[in-house]
N, C-alpha and C positions, 0 to 999 in steps of 0.2 A: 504494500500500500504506500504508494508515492505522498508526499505531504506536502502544503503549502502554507507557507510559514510569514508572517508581518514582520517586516523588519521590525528590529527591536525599538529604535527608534518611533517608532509607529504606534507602536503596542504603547495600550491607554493604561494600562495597571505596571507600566517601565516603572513609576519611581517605588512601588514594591523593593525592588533591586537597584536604586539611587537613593535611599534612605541613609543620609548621615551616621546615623547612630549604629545601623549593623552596613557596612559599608561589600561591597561586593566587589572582585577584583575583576578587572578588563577581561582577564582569559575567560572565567566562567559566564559573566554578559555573553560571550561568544559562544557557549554552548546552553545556553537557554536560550529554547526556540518557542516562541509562541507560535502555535497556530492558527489559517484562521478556521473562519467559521464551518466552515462546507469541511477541513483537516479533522477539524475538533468534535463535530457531527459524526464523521464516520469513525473514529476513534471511541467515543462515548456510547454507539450503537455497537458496536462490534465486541466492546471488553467489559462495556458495564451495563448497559441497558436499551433497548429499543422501546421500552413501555413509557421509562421515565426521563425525565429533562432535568432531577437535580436530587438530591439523596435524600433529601427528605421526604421525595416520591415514591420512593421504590417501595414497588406491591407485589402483591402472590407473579411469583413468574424469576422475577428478577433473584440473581442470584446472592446479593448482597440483600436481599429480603430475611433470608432464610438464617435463623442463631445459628444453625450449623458452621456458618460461614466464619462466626467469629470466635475468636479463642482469649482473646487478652482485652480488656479496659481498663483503662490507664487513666491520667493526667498528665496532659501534654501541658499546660497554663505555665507552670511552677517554674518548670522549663526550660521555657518561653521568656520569662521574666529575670532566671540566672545571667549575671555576667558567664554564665560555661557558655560554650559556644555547641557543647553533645547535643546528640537528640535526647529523648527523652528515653527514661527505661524499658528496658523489653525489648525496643529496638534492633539494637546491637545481634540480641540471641534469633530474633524473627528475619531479620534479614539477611542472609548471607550472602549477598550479590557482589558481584564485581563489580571494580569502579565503572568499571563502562558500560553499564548493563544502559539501556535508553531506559529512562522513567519517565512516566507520563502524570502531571497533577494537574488533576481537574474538577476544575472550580463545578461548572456545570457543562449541559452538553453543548454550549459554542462557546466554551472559557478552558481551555486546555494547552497546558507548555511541556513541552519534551524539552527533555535535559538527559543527562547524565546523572547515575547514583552517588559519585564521590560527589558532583558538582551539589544535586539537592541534601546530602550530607552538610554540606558544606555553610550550605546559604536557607537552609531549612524554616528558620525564623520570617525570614521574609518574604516567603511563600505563603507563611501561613499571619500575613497583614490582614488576610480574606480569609476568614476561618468559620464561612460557612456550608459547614460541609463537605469539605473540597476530599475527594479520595487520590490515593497516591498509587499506580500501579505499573506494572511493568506488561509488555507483552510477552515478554519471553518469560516470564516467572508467574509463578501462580500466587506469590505473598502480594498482600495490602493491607492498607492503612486507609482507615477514615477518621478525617477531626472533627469534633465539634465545636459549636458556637461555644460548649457548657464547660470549656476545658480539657475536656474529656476524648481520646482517643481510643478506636478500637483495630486489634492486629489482626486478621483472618487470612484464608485464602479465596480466591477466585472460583466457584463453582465451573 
C-alpha cells in the first residue's frame, strides 16, 4: 500500500513536534510522516476498523471492541508529566520491536503519522499533545497501545 504523505510543513498539528518545552530533533521531523486523508482512511480501514471513524466508536465487529484484545491498563499521565523522557511502564516488556519497525499513531480515521518505533520512542510525549484516543500500531506487528483522555492506557494485540 503506496502512501501519500503532507509535507510536514503543511501538517496543521506540526507544532505537536515544535513545542519548546519537549523539543524534537531535525533527523526525527524527517521520519514523521503525516498522512493525508485518502493515506490515513485506508490505513485506519485496513488495521483498525471499517465500522468506526474514532475509538471511542468501536462496536460488536471491531476488533479492539473485544477485552480479549486487551491485556494491560496502565497510567500513561504521570509519565507524561516526568522530567524522564521513558515511556511509560509495561511498555518496554509489550513491545519488543525494532527500531525501524514503521508505526502508525492515529488520532482518528483521516489523522494518522507513520514514523518509526525508536523515533515515537523517542518523541512519545508529543504525540500524545492529542490524547484522545489516538491508538499506536504497527502493520507488521500485532502489539498496541490505546491512550486515553483519563490518563489511562491500555496494551493489547490486534485481532
Amino acid at each position: 500500500m503506496a502512501h501519500t504523505y503532507i509535507p510536514f510543513e503543511q501538517y496543521k498539528r506540526k507544532w505537536i513536534f515544535n513545542h519548546k518545552d519537549l523539543p524534537v530533533t531535525d533527523e526525527d521531523k524527517a521520519l514523521i510522516l503525516p498522512l493525508d486523508q485518502k493515506s490515513s482512511m485506508e490505513v485506519w480501514n485496513k488495521w483498525i476498523s471499517n465500522k468506526s471513524s474514532r475509538t471511542e466508536q468501536f462496536t460488536k465487529g471491531d476488533w479492539a471492541a473485544k477485552d480479549s484484545a486487551w491485556v494491560l491498563t496502565e497510567h500513561w499521565q504521570s509519565a507524561w508529566d516526568s522530567e524522564d523522557p521513558k515511556l511509560p511502564e509495561g511498555f518496554g516488556e509489550h513491545f519488543d520491536w525494532a527500531d525501524d519497525t514503521p508505526v502508525y499513531f492515529c488520532y482518528e480515521k483521516y489523522q494518522v503519522v507513520e514514523t518509526r518505533w525508536d523515533v515515537f520512542v523517542r518523541n512519545w510525549k508529543c504525540f500524545l499533545f492529542f490524547d484522545d484516543g489516538p491508538l499506536l500500531i504497527s502493520a507488521k506487528q500485532k502489539q498496541t497501545a490505546l491512550f486515553h483522555q483519563s490518563g489511562q492506557f491500555q496494551l493489547g494485540s490486534r485481532g
